[in-house]
N, C-alpha and C positions, 0 to 999 in steps of 0.2 A: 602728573597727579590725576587720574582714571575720575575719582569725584570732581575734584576740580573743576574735571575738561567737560565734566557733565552739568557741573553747574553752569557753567559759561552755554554750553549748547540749549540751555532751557531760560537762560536768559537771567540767571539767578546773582547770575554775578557777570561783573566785565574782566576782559583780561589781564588788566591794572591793578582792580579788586583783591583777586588772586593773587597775584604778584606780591600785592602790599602784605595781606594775611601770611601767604607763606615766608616772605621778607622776614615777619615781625616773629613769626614762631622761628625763626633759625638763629636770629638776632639772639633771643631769651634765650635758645639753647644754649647759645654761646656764652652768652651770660651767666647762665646757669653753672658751667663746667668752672668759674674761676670760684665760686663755691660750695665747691663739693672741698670734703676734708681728705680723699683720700681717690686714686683714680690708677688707670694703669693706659698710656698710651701707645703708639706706635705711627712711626713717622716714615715711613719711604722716600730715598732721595731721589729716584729716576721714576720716567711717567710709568702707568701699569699697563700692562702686556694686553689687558682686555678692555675691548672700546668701548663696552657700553658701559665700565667704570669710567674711564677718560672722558667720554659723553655727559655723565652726571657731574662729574667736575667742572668740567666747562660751563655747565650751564647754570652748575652754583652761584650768587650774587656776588659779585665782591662787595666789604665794609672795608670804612676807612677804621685801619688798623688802631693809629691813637684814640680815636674814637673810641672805638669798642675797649683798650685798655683801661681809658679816665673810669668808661663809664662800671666795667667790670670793677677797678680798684675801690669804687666808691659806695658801690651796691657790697661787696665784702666788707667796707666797715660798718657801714649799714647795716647788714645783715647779722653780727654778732647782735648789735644793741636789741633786732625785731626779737632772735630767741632769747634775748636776756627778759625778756616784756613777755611774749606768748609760751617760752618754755618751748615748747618743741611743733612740730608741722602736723602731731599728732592730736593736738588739741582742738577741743571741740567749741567752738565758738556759741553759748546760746543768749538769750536776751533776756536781759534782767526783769522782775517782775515789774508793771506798772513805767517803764519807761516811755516816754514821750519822744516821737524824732522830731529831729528837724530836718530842712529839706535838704536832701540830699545830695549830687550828682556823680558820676562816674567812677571809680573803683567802688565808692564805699556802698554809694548805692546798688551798684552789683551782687556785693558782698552779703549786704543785709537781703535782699531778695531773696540769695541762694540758702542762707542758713536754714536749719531745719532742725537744730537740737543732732545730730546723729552725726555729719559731717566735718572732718575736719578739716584743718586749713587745708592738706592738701589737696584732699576731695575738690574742696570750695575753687582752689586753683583752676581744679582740670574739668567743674563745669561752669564755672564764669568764663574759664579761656581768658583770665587774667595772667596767668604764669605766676611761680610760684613765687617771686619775690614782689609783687606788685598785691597779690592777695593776701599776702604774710604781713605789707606791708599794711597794706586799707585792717586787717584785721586788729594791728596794732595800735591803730590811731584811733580805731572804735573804741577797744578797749580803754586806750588813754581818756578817752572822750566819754567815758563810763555808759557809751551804747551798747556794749557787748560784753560780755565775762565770759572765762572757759570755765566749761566744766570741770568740776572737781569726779575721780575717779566713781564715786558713790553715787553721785547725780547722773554721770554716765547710764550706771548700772540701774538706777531708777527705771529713767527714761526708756531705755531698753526693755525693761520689764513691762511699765506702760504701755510702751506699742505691741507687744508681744500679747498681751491682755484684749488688747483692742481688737488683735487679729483674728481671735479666739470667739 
């Protein structure tokens, strides 16, 4: 990883650091693929002919395999109930008028920081760098917790006009 090896040489990160971050994002990837509704794979039985794929593979992490299943099976039942709550990855989280918070910490406070009226959960996902079931999930629990409502399609188009005025 070219950043990575640049963050480390400037002292921004250690080599563990790194390790941990890219760990965690290949973990969610994994995670990720057990829901999706719909996919197309491909599996080779023998090693590949070219090394510097066989290289990348090597150097891949291994996870413990039951591990990642429990935790995939449990994140896909999960994950029906967060879209049956938010409706879709396309919704727009914004904050109701006159709410009061209370204190925060860790996803949710990610979450409410990143909001902005304009972005939706998966936006919110790919700049918390929560992943997108961990942001779907804190989105959900706001809502439940009546910190947050999604826009309804009109308020959308409000909103947009708003800024668009603004910019004017």
């Amino acid at each position: 990883c070219p950043l990575g090896e640049t963050l480390i040489e400037l002292g921004f990160l250690t080599e563990d650091e790194l390790t941990a971050v890219l760990n965690n994002q290949l973990e969610e990837d994994l995670h990720n693929i057990f829901i999706w509704s719909s996919g197309q794979f491909e599996f080779y039985k023998n090693k590949p002919d070219n090394e510097e794929i066989l290289e990348e593979i090597t150097r891949t992490p291994g996870f413990e395999v039951n591990g990642i299943l429990l935790e995939a099976a449990r994140r896909r039942d999960e994950w029906s109930q967060i879209l049956e709550n938010i409706g879709s990855v396309h919704a727009i989280p914004v904050f109701p008028d006159g709410i009061e918070f209370p204190e925060m910490t860790g996803s949710s406070l990610a979450v409410c920081e990143a909001i902005d009226n304009f972005s939706t959960v998966s936006d919110l996902a790919e700049t918390t760098m929560l992943g997108l079931f961990n942001c779907a999930k804190a989105v959900c629990d706001l809502k439940r917790d009546g910190l947050v409502e999604l826009a309804d399609p009109q308020l959308t188009i409000d909103l947009a006009l708003d800024a668009t005025r603004k910019q004017d």
